[in-house]
DRENLOMI-202408 format. One record per residue: residue in three letters; z, y, x of N, C-alpha, C in turn; residue number from 1. Coordinates in Angstrom, 3 decimals. Each point is the difference from the previous one (the first is absolute). Example, Ala and Ser with C-alpha at 12.3 -4.5 7.8 and 13.67 -1.06 7.14 Angstrom:
<nodes>
[node ALA; [7.800; -5.690; 13.190]; [0.000; 1.190; -0.890]; [0.000; 1.200; 0.900]; 1] [node SER; [-0.720; 1.050; -0.350]; [0.060; 1.190; 0.820]; [0.730; 1.090; -0.770]; 2] 
</nodes>
This chain:
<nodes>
[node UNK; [-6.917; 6.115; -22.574]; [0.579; 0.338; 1.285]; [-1.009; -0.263; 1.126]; 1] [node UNK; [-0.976; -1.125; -0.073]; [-0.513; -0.508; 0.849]; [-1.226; 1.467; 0.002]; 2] [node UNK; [-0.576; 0.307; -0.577]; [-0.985; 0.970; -0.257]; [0.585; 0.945; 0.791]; 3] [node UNK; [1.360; 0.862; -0.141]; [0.620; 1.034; 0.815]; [-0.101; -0.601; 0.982]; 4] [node UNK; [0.064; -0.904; 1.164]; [0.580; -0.154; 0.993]; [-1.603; -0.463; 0.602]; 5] [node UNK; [-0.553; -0.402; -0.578]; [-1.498; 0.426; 0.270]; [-0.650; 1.280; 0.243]; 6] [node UNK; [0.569; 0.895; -0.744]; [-0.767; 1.316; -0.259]; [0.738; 0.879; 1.292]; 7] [node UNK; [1.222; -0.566; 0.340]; [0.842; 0.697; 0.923]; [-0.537; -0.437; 1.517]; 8] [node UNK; [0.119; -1.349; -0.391]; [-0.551; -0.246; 1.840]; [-1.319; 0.726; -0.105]; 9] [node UNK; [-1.024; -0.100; -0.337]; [-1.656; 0.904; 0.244]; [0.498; 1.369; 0.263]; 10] [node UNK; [1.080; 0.576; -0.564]; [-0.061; 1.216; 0.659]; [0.901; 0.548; 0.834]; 11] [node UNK; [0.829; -0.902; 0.388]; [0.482; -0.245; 1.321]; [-0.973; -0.038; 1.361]; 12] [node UNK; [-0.632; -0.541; -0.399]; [-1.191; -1.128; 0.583]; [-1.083; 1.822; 0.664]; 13] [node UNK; [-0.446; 0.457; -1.231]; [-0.974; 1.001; -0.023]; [0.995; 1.095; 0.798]; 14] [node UNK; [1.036; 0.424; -0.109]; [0.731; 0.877; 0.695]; [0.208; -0.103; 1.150]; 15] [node UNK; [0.366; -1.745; 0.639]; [0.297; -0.234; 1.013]; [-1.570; 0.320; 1.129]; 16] [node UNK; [-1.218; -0.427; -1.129]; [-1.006; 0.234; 0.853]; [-0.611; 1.326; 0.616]; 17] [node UNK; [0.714; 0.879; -0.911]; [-0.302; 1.348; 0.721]; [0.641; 0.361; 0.462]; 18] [node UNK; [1.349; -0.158; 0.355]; [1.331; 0.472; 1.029]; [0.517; -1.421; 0.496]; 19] [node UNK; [-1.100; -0.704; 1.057]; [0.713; -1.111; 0.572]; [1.191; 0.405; 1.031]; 20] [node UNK; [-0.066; 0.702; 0.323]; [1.499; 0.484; 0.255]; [1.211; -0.341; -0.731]; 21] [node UNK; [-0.036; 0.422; -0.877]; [1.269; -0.561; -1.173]; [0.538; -1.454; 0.279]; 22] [node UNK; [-1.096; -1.166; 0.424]; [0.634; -1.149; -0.036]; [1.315; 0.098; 0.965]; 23] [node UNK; [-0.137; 0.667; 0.749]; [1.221; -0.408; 1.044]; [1.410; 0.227; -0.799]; 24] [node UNK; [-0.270; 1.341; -0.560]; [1.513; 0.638; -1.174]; [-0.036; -1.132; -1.047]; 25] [node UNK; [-1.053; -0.503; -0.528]; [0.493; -0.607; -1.111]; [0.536; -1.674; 0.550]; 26] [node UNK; [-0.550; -0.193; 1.328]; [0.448; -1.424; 0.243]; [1.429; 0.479; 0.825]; 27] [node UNK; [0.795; 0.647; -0.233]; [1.304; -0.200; 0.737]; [1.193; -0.211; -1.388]; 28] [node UNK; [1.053; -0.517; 0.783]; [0.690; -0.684; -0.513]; [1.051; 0.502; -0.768]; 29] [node UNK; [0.109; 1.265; 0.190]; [0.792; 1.156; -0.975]; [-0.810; 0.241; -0.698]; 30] [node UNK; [-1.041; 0.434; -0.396]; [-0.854; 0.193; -1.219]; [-0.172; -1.068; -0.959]; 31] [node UNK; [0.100; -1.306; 0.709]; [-0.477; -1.440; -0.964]; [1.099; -0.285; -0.596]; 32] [node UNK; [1.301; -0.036; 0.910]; [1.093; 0.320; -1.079]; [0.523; 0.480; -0.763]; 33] [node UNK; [-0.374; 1.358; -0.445]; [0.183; 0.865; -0.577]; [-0.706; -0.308; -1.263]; 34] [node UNK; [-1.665; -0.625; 0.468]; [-0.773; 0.440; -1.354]; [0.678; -1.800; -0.632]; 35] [node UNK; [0.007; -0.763; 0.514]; [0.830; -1.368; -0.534]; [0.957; 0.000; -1.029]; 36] [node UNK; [0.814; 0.896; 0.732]; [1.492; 0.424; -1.012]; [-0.330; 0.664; -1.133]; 37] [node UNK; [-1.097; 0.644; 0.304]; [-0.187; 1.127; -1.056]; [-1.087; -0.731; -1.162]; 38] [node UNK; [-0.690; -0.856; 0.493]; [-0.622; -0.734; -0.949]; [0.520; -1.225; -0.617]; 39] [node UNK; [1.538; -0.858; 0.650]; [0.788; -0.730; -0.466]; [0.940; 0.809; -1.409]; 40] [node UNK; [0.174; 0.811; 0.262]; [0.477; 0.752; -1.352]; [-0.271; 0.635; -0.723]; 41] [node UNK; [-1.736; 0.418; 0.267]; [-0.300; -0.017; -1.033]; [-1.195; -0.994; -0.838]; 42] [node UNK; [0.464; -1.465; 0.855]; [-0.889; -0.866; -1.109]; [1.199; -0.930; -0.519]; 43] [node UNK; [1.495; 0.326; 0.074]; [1.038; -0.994; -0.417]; [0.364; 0.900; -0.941]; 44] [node UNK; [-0.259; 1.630; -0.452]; [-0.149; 0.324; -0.993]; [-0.800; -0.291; -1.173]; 45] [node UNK; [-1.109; -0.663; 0.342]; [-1.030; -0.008; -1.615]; [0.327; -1.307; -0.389]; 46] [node UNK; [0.076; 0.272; -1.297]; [-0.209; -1.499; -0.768]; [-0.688; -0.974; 0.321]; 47] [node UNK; [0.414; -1.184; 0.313]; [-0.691; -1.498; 0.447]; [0.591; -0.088; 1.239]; 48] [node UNK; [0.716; 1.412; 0.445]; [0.430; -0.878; 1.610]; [1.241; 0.343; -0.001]; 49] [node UNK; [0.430; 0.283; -0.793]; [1.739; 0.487; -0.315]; [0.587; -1.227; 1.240]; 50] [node UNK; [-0.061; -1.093; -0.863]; [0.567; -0.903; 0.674]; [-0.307; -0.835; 1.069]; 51] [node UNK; [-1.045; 0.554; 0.578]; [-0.893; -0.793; 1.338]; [0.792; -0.223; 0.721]; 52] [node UNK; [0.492; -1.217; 1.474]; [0.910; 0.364; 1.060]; [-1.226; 0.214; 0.887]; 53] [node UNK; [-0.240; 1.826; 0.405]; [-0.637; -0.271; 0.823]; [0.466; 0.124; 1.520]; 54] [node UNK; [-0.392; 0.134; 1.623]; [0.855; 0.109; 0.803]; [0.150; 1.094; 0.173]; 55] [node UNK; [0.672; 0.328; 0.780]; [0.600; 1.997; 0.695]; [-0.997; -0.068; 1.061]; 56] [node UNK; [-0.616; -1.194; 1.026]; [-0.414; 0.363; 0.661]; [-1.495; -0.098; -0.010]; 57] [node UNK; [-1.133; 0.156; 0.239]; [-1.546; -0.172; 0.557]; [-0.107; -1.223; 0.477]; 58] [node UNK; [-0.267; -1.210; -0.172]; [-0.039; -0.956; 0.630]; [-1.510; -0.438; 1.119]; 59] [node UNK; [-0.759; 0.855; -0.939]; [-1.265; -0.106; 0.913]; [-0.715; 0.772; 1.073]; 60] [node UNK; [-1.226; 0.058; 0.144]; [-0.839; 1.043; 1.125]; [0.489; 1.283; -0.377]; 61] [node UNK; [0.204; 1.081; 0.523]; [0.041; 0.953; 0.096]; [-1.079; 1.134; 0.467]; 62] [node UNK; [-1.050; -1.227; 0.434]; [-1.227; 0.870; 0.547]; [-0.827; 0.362; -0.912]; 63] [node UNK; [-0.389; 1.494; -0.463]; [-0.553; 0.577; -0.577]; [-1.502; -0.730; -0.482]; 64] [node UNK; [-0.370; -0.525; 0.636]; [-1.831; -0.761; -0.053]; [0.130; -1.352; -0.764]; 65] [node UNK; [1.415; -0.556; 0.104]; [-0.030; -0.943; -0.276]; [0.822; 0.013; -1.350]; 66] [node UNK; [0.853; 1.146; -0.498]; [0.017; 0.282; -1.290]; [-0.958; 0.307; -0.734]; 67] [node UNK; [-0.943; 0.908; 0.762]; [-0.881; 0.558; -1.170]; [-1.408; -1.217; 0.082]; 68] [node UNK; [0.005; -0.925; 0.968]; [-0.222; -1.096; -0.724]; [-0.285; -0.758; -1.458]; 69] [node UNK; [-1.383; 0.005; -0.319]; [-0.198; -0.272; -2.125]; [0.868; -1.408; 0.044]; 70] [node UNK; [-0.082; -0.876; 1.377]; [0.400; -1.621; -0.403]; [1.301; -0.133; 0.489]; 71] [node UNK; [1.019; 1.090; 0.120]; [1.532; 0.133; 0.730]; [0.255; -0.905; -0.391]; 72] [node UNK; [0.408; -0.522; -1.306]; [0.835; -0.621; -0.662]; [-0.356; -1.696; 0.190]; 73] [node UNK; [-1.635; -0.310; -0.427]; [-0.403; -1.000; 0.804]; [0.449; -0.769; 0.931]; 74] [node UNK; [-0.140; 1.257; 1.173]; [-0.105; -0.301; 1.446]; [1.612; -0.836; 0.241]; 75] [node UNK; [1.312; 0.476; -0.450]; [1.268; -0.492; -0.188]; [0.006; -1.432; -0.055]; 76] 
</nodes>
């Protein structure tokens, strides 16, 4: 998992750098919710997290720079 979510931020990262424009759409708060929900169900679908409690809500930054951040998780 950790490898995907590696491979995903860099090209987040590479996309965002050629349409810095985009940050503004992707840092608002209807889009982050959306992709949240949508990635809460589908990682409480795969095996190993059946039973996770995880929350409904985002508890952290929401700022785009500081997700795609390599030491996010660290930094917490």
């Amino acid at each position: 998992m950790e490898i995907t979510i590696d491979r995903t931020r860099f090209e987040i990262i590479g996309i965002l750098s050629q349409s810095p424009s985009l940050k503004n759409y992707v840092n608002s708060d209807e889009l982050f919710e959306e992709a949240f929900a949508l990635a809460l169900r589908t990682v409480t679908k795969k095996q190993g997290y059946k039973n996770v409690d995880f929350p409904n809500m985002w508890q952290f930054s929401r700022d785009i720079d500081n997700i795609l951040n390599i030491d996010f998780w660290k930094i917490l």
